[in-house]
N, C-alpha and C positions, 0 to 999 in steps of 0.2 A: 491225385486223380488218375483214373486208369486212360488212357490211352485211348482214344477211340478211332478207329480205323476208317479212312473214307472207301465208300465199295463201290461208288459211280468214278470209277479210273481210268476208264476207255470210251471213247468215242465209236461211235458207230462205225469209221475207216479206217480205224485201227482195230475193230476187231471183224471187222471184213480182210484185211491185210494178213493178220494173225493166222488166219482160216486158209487165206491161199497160200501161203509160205507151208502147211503142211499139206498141202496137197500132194506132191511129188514122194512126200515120205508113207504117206499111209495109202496113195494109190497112183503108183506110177503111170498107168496106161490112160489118165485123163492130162491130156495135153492141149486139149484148146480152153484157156482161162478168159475170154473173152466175153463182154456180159453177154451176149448174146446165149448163152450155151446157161440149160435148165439148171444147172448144178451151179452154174453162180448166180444165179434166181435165188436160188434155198438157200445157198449161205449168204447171202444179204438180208432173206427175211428172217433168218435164224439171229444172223448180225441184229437188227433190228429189235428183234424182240429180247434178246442179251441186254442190249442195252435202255430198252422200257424196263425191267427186270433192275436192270443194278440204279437204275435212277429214285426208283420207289423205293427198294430197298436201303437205301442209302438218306430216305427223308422219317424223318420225326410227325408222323402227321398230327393233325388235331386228334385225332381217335386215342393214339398213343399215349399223347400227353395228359388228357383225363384218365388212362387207365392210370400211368405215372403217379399222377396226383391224388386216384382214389388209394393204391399202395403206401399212398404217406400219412394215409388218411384226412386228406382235404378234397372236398368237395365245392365248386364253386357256390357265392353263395344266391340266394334268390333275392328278388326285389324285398324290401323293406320298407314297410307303412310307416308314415311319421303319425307323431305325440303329440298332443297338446292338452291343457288342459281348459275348459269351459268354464263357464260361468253364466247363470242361471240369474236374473233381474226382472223388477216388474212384478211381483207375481202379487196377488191379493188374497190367498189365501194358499194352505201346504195344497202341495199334491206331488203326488209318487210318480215318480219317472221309470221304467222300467229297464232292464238292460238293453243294449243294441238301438236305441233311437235315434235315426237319422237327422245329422245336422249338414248344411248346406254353408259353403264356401266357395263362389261362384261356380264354376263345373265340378268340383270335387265333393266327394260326400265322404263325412266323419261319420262313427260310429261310438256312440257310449258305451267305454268298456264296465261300467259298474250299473247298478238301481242307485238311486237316491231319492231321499224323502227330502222335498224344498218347503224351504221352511219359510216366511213373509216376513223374514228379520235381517235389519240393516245394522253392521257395524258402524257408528254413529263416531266412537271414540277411541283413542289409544295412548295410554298413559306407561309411562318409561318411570320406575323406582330408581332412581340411583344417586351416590353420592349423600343419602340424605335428603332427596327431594324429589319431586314428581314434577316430568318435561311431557307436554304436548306433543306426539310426533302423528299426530291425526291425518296434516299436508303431509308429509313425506311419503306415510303410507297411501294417501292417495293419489300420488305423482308419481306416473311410469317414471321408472330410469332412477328414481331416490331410494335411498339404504338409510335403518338407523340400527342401531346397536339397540338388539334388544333388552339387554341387560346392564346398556352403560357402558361406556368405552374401556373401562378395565373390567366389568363384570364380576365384580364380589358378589358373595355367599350374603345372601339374602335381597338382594338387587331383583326387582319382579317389573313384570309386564302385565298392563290390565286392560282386559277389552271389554266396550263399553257398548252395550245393545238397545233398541229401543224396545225390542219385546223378550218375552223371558223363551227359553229354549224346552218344547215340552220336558218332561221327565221321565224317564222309564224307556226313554226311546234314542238308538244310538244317534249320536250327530255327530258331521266331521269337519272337520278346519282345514283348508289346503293352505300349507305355509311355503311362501316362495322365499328361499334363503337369496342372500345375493353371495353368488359363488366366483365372479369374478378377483379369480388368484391367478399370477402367474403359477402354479404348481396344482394339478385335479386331483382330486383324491383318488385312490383305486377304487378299482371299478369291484364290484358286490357279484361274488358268483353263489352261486347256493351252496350251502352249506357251511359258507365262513361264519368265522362270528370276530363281530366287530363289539369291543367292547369303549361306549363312549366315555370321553373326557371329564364330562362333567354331566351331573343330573339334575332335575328339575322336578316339580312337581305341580301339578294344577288343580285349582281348585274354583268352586263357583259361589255367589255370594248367596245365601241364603235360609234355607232349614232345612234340619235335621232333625228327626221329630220335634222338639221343642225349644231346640237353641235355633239363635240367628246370629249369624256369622257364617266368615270361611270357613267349607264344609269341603271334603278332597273330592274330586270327579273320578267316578270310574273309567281311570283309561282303559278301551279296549286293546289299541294299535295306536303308535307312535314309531310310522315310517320316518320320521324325522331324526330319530336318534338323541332325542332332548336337543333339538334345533342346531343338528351338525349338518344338516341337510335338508332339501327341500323335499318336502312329504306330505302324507294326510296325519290329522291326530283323530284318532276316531275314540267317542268318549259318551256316557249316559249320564247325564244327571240323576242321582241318586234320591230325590225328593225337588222341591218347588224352589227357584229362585226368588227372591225378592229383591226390588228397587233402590237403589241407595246412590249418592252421590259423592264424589269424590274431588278434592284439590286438584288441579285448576278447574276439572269439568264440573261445573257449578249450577250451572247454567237450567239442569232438567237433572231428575232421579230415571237412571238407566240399570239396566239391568250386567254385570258383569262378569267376566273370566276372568282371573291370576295366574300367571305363569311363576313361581318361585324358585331360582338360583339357590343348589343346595349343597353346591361346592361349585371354588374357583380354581378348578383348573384345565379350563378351558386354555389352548394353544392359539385359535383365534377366538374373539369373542364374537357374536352369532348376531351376523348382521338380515335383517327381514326388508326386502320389497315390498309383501305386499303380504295379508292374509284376509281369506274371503270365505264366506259360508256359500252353500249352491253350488259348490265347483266337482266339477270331475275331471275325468280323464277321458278322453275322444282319441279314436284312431283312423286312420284314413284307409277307409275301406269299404264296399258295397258285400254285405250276406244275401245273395240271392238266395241258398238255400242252407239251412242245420239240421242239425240231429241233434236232441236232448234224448240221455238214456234211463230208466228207471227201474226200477228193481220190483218185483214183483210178490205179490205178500201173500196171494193164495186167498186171501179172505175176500168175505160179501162185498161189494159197493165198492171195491177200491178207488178213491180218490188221486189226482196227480195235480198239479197246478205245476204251470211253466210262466215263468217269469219274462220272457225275452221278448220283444217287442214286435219281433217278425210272426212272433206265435200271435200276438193278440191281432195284429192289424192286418196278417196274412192270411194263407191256408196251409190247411194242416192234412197231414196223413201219419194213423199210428198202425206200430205192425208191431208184431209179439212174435217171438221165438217159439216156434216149435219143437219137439224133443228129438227131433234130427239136426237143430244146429239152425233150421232155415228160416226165415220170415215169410211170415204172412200177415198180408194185408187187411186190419179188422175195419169194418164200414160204418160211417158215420149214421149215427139216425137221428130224430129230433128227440122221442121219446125211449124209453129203455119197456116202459110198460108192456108196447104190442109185441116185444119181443119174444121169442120162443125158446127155450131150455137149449144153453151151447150155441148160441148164434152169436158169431165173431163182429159184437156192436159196440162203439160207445156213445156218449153225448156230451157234445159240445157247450161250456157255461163261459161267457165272458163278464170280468165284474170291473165295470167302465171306476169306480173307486179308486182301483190302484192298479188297473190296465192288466191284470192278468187273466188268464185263460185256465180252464177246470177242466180236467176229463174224468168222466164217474163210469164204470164197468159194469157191468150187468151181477147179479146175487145167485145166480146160474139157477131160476127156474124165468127170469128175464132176464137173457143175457147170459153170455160167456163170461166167466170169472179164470182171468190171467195165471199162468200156474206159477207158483211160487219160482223165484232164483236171481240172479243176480243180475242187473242191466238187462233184462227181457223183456222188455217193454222199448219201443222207440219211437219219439214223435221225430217226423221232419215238415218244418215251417219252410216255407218257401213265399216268395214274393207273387203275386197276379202277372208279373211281367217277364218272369223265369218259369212258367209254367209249360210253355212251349218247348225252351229249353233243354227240361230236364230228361228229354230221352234225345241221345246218342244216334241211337238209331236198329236195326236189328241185326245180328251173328247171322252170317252164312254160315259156319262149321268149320270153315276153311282157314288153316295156316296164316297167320301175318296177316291180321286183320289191322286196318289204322280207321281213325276217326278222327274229323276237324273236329275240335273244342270251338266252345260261345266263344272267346275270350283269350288275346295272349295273354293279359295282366293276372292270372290266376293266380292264387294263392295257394302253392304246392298242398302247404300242411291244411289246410282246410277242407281238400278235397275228397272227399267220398265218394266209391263206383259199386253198384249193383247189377248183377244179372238174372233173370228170371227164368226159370223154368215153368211150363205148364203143365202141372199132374193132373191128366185126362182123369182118372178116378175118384178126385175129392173137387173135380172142375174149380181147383184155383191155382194160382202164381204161385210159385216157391221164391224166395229172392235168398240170393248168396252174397256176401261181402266178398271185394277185391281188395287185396292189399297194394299202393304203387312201390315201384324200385326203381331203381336207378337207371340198371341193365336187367337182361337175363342173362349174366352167365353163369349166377348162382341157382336161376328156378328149373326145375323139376316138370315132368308132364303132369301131376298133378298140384301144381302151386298155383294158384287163383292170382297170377300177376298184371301189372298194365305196368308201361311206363310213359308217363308225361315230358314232350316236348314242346316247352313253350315258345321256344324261339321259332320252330315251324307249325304253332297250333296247333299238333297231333296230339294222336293219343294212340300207342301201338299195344298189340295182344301178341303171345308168344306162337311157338309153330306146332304147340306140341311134344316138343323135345325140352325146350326150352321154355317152360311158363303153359300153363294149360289155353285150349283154345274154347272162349264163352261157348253155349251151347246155340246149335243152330235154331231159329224162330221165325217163321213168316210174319212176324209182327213187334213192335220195338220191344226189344226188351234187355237193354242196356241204359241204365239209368243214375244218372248225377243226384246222388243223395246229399250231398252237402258241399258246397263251392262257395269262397267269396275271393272276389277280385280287389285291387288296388296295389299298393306298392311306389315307389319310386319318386324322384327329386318335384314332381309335381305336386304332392302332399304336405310338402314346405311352406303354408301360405304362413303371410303375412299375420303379426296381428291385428285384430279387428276385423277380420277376412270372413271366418264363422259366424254368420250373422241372423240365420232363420233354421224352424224347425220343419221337417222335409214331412211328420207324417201327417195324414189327413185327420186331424186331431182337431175340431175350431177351438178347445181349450187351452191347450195347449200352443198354440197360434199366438194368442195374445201372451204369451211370455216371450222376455226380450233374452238372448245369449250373446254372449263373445268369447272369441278366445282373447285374454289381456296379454300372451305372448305368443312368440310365432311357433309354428307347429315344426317341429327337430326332428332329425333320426332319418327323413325320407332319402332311399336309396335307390339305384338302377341294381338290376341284375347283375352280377362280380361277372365279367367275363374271363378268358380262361391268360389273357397277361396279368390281369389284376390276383388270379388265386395264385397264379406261379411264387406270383412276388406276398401276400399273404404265408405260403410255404414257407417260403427266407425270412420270413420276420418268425413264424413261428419255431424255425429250426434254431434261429440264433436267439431264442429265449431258454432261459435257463428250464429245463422240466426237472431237476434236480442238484441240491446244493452241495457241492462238491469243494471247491475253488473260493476261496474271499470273494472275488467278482460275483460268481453266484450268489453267494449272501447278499450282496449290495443291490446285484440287480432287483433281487426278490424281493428284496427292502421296499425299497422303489415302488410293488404295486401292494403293498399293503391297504386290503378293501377295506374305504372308508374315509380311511388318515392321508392327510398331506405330507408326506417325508421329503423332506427340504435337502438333509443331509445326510451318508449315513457310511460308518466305517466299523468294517472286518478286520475282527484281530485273532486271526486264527493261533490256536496252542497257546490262547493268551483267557486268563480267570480273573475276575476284578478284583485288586486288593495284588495280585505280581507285582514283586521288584524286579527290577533290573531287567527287565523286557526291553528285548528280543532273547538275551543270553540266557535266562533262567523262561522256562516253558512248561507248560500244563496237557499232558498228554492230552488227545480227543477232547479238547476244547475251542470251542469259537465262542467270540463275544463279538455281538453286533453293537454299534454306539449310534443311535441315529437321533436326528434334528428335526423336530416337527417344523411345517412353513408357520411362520409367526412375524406379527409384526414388532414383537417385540427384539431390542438387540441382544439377547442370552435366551434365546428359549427353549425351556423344559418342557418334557416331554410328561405327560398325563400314566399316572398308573395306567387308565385305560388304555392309552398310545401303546406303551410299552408291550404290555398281554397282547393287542391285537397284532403286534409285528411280531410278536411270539408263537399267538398263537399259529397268525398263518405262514411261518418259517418250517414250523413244527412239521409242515404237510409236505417237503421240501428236504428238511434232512435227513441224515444219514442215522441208522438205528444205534449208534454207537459214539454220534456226537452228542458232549454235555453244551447243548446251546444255551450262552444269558444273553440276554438282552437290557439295554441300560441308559441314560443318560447321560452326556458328556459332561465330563471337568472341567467348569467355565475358569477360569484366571484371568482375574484383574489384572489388568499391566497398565500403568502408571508412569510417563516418560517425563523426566524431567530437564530441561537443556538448556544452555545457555549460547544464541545465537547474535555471531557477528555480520553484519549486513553492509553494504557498499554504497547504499545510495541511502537518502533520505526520503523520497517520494512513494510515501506510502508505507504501513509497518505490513510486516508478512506473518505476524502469529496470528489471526484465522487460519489464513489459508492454510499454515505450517496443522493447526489443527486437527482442520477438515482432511488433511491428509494423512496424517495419524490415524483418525477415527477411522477414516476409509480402510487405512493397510492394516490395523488390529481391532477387526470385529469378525463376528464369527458366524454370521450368515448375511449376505446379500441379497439386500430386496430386490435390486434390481437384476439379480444374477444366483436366485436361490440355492444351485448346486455351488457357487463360488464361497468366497472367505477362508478363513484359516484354515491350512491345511489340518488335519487330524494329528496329535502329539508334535508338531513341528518347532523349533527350538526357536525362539525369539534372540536375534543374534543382534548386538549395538552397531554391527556395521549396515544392516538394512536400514534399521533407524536413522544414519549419517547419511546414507544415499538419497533417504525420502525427503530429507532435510536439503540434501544439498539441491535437490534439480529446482528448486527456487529462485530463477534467476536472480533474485538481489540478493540473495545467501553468498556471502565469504566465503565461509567457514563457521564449522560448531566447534563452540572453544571447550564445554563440559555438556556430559550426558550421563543420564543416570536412567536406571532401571530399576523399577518394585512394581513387584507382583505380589499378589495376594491368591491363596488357594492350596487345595491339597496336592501333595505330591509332586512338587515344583523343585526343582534342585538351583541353585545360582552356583555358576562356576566362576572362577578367577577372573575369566576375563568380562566378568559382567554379564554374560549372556545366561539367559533365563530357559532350562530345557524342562521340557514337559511332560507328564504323565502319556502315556500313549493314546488314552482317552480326552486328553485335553485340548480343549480352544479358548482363544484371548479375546478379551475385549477391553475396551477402553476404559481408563480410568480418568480421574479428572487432569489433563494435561498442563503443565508447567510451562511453559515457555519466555525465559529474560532475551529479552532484543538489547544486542550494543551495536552504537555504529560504530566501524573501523579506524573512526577518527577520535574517539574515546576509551580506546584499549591502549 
C-alpha cells in the first residue's frame, strides 16, 4: 500500500512561530514583533487560514468517497421493495385481475406484479406415487411449516405426484400453479443472473387426466413456463390444457370423482429429492409499492381507427393522459373526447372504452376525416395513468431559466428507477405544450449544456437542474411546467410483513371486495437505502471475489456460486486430466479439473449430468481462453476397518460408540458441517484409525487392525495405509469391530 502522507502537521502556533523566525531574514527593518503591530495581524490570519487549508485538505470527505466508489464502480444501493406471494380465495366465479392492483397490509400497500385469470377451483387432494403405492399428503400440504417429498423419499424414475381438483380447469386458456419448495438447507443455491443456464438434475413431465380427441386417459399439458426447474425450486408452472379434463378417482381418494394433475419422475438423479410446502392455484406475486403515476408506451401503425388496450390497473380505475410524438422528437398532448364522430379532420382526440369483464381500458384514434390518425414508428404513442390523489402532485412546479434550479419531491421513499420528469414548452404558433424527456444521473460531471439532466436526492427530498455548463437548464415558464410522468414510492425493511398480514383489496371494485387474499408467507427482500459504510464494505466483498479464474481457489470459489445447484464440496486440480497417474509428478499442460460434491442427504453423493454442465457451464464464463476445463465427479472408496479391540473395564461394551466414530471420521460430506469431511485425495493412514480408536476411555489398546477399500484407483502400501486417487473420498463400509477384555488376552 502506498504511503499516505498526513498534510494537517502544524498547528496554528507553529505556523504563526515559523512566520516570525523569518521575519528578520526576509526584512530586517521590522522590529517590533509584538501583536499589537498590523503585520502580526496578517500573519496570524494568514496563520489561520494555512491551517483551515491543511485541515481539509488532509480529510477524506463524504463527497470523495462516493467519487472513490463510483471509480470502482459501485454505487450505493437504493431502498428495496419486499416480495411475496398472494393468494386469491372465496371466489364464486373466474374473473381477471389485472396487473398493479392494490393490496393492503395494514399501512403498507402491495402491488401485483402479474394479470391473472382466477379460477373457482379448490385443490381438494394430493396423492404421492411411490414405492409402489399411493400416500395421502393432502394435511401436510395444508399445514404451514410441513414438507413432503414429492416424489418419495428416494424419488425413482416413474414416482408421480397427483393433484386432485373439484372443478376441471377451462382449456385453451393458460393456467399457473405457484409451487412452494421447502428450501430449508444448510447450503442455498447460487443465486440466478441472466443469462446463465442452469441445466436441472432430473426431469419431469405433466400431464392432465382426460381427452384427446377421442382417447381418455393421461394426455401431456402444455407447459408454457416452469420457473421451477422440474421442482429444484420454488416457482410458477405456467401450463394450457390442450382439450377437456374429465373426472376419475383414484386410491386412497375414493371418496368423490375429482378432476386431476400428474407430475411424472422421468429420471432419478435428483441430488436432493424435491420436497413441496405448499402448491396453490390463484396465487401471484405482490410488491410493496404505491404507482402513483406510469407510462405505457405503444407503437404506432399509421392505419384508420387504431386500437390500444392497456392492462394495468391504475389505467382502468385512474386517469389517464395520451401524448404522441411529434416528428421533432416532442410530445404533445392529444385530448380526450367522448365521441370520435364530431371530430374534425387532424384534431389531436381519442376515446376512452373501459370493459368492467376483465378491467381493462381501450383507446381508439380517430380514421383522419374524424380525428387524427397517430403516425407510424416505434413507442410514439404514450399513455400516463396516474392516481385522483397524485394529481396535484404531478407538477414540480415552474423553470425560472436560472442556473441551479432545485425542487422538493412528494416523497423520500421514491423509487429512483421508476421515476420519470417532463418539461414543457409553449409554441405560441400551433398554441400548444411541446413536453421533453429528462433523463436522471447521478452527478453532472459528465453532462453537457445541452444534456436534459436532473439529479435526485432522496436523502434531502430534492431534485437539482444543472447551470448550463453542467447539464442544460429547463426552459423558463410563468406557469408549471415541470412534470412527474411516472413515480412510485415504497421500499425498505417495513415491507417485511408477517404472514397473513395481506388481507384486503384496496381498489374501489364491490366485486372484487367480496374475494378473500393472503399472503401464506411473510413478505422477504425488504431493505433500507445502503448507506455509504455499508457500500464501502459491499466494495471488499466484491473486490475479494474472484472476477476471473486464475488460481485453484478461483475455481473453488466460483464453484461455490454455481446458479441454481447446491455445491457442498468442491476441489481444483489444476495440470491435473481424469484418467493421470502419478499426480502431482506426471502433469497435463493447461489443464484444470474441478471435482465437486453436491449438498445431499445422501452419505456419497453424486453429482447429476445436469450438476456437472451447469458448474461448467458457468466456470466457462470465468476461464482463461487457453484452459482445457473438466468438470466431474469424485472417486467415492469404500473403506472397511476391521479391529480387534482390548478394553479395561467391563461396564459397558464401547463398539457403537467405536462405530459412530469411524462413520463420523470416514465419510465424505457432513450434514452438519457441508464444507467438512474427507479431505480431497487424502491417504487413509492405520495410525488415525489407532488414535480414533484409542481416545475411548475404556480402550487399552487395539491388538489387530485391518484396512479394505474398495474402488478405482486406490493403491495399498506396505504398511497398510490406503492412498488415494486425487479425486477421491472415503466413506464407510460395514464396520468390524471384536471387543476382548484385558483379562482374556
Amino acid at each position: 500500500m502506498l504511503p499516505v502522507p498526513i498534510l494537517d502537521d502544524q498547528l496554528f502556533i507553529d505556523i504563526v512561530a515559523e512566520a516570525r523566525k523569518m521575519i528578520p531574514r526576509f526584512y530586517s527593518d521590522w522590529t517590533d514583533e509584538n501583536y499589537h503591530d498590523p503585520g502580526i495581524t496578517m500573519i496570524e490570519l494568514l496563520a489561520w487560514l494555512s491551517e483551515m487549508q491543511q485541515y481539509y485538505l488532509d480529510r477524506v470527505t463524504e463527497k470523495n468517497e462516493r467519487k472513490f466508489l463510483k471509480l470502482m464502480g459501485i454505487r450505493p444501493l437504493d431502498a428495496i421493495s419486499a416480495r411475496t406471494e398472494v393468494t386469491f380465495s372465496a371466489l364464486q366465479e373466474s374473473e381477471w385481475i389485472p396487473c398493479g392492483i392494490r393490496l393492503g397490509a395494514g399501512d403498507q400497500v402491495f402491488e401485483s406484479d402479474e394479470a391473472i385469470y382466477l379460477l373457482p377451483i379448490t385443490i381438494e387432494k394430493m396423492l404421492v406415487y411411490a414405492d409402489g403405492e399411493y400416500g395421502d399428503v393432502s394435511a401436510l400440504d395444508a399445514t404451514p411449516g410441513l414438507s413432503y417429498y414429492a416424489f418419495g423419499r428416494q424419488a425413482r424414475s416413474g414416482n408421480r405426484l397427483l393433484l386432485g381438483m373439484d372443478r376441471p380447469i377451462p382449456g385453451t386458456r393458460e393456467t399457473s400453479l405457484n409451487i412452494k419448495m421447502d428450501d430449508n438447507y444448510p447450503i442455498a443455491p447460487g443465486e440466478i443472473y441472466p443469462g446463465c443456464q442452469v441445466y436441472p438434475s432430473a426431469a419431469n413431465s405433466w400431464y392432465y387426466y382426460g381427452k384427446e380427441g377421442d382417447s381418455i386417459g393421461w394426455h401431456p399439458l402444455l407447459v408454457t413456463v416452469d420457473d421451477t426447474r422440474s421442482l429444484h425450486c420454488s416457482g410458477k408452472l405456467r401450463f394450457v390444457i390442450p382439450d377437456e379434463m374429465m373426472a376419475t378417482r383414484f386410491n386412497p381418494a375414493l371418496d368423490k370423482d375429482r378432476y386431476w394433475l400428474c407430475c411424472v419422475l422421468e429420471g432419478d438423479e435428483y441430488e436432493l429429492p424435491p420436497r413441496i410446502e405448499k402448491i396453490c392455484l390463484n396465487t401471484i406475486t405482490a410488491t410493496q409499492q404505491t404507482s402513483h403515476s406510469i407510462e405505457q408506451r405503444f407503437s404506432g401503425s399509421g392505419q384508420r381507427d387504431q386500437r390500444l388496450v392497456m392492462q394495468h390497473a391504475l389505467s382502468y380505475y385512474g386517469k389517464n393522459e395520451v401524448q404522441v410524438r411529434d416528428d421533432n422528437g416532442d410530445w404533445v398532448i392529444w385530448q380526450k373526447v367522448d365521441a370520435l364522430v364530431p371530430a374534425y379532420a387532424g384534431q389531436p382526440v381519442y376515446v376512452l372504452k373501459a370493459k368492467p369483464e376483465n378491467r381493462t381500458l381501450a383507446i381508439t384514434f380517430g380514421n383522419g376525416d374524424n380525428g387524427a390518425i397517430p403516425g407510424a414508428g416505434v413507442d410514439n404513442i404514450r399513455v400516463l395513468s396516474f392516481s385522483s390523489d397524485f394529481e396535484g402532485y404531478r407538477w414540480l412546479g415552474c423553470s425560472n431559466g436560472l442556473p441551479g434550479q432545485s425542487f422538493e419531491l412528494p416523497w423520500p421513499e421514491i423509487i429512483k428507477d421508476s421515476f420519470r420528469l417532463q418539461t414543457g414548452v409553449f409554441d405560441g404558433g400551433s398554441g400548444e405544450w411541446r413536453w421533453q424527456d429528462w433523463c436522471a444521473v447521478d452527478d453532472f460531471s459528465t453532462s453537457g449544456p445541452a444534456d436534459r439532466h436532473y439529479v435526485i436526492d432522496l436523502e434531502n427530498q430534492m431534485l437539482y437542474f444543472g447551470d448550463n455548463e453542467r447539464g442544460m437548464v429547463p426552459p423558463a415558464s410563468v406557469t408549471p411546467n415541470i412534470l412527474i410522468a411516472a413515480c412510485k414510492t415504497g421500499g425498505g425493511e417495513r415491507g417485511n410483513v408477517k404472514a397473513g398480514d395481506i388481507n384486503r383489496i384496496l381498489e374501489p371494485d364491490p366485486v372484487l371486495s367480496m374475494i378473500s387474499i393472503t399472503n401464506l408467507w411473510p413478505a422477504r427482500g425488504g431493505a433500507p437505502a445502503e448507506n455509504l459504510t455499508e457500500a464501502k464494505a459491499r466494495l471488499r466483498r466484491v473486490r475479494n471475489t474472484p472476477q476471473r479464474a486464475v488460481t485453484a481457489e478461483d475455481y473453488e470459489v466460483l464453484s461455490r456460486s454455481t446458479p441454481g445447484h447446491r455445491v457442498a464440496r468442491v476441489k481444483a486440480l489444476p495440470l491435473y486430466s481424469p484418467g493421470l497417474k502419478n499426480y502431482p509428478e506426471n502433469q497435463t499442460p493447461a489443464a484444470v479439473t474441478v471435482v465437486v460434491v453436491p449438498y445431499s442427504e445422501s452419505p456419497n453423493p453424486v453429482p447429476s449430468t445436469g450438476f456437472l454442465r451447469s458448474v461448467k457451464h458457468h466456470l466457462d464464463r470465468y476461464r482463461l481462453l487457453t484452459t482445457n476445463l473438466q468438470v466431474m465427479a469424485p472417486e467415492y472408496i469404500k473403506v472397511t476397518v476391521y479391529a480387534v479391540v482390548v478394553i479395561n473395564s467391563s461396564k459397558g461394551e464401547p463398539r457403537e460408540k467405536i462405530l459412530d466414530m469411524l462413520n463420523q471420521f470416514l465419510e465424505a460430506l457432513d450434514l452438519e458441517d457441508p464444507e467438512g469431511g474427507w479431505p480431497f485425495g487424502r491417504t487413509v493412514n492405520k495410525g488415525d484409525i489407532y488414535e480414533i480408536i484409542n481416545r475411548i476411555p475404556v480402550v487399552e489398546y487395539v491388538k489387530d487392525l485391518w484396512l479394505y477399500a474398495e474402488g478405482g484407483g486406490i493403491k495399498r502400501e506396505v504398511s497398510g495405509d490406503i492412498e488415494l486417487p486425487p479425486t477421491g473420498l472415503v466413506y464407510s463400509g460395514e464396520h468390524e469391530i471384536e471387543i476382548i477384555h484385558k483379562n482374556d488376552v
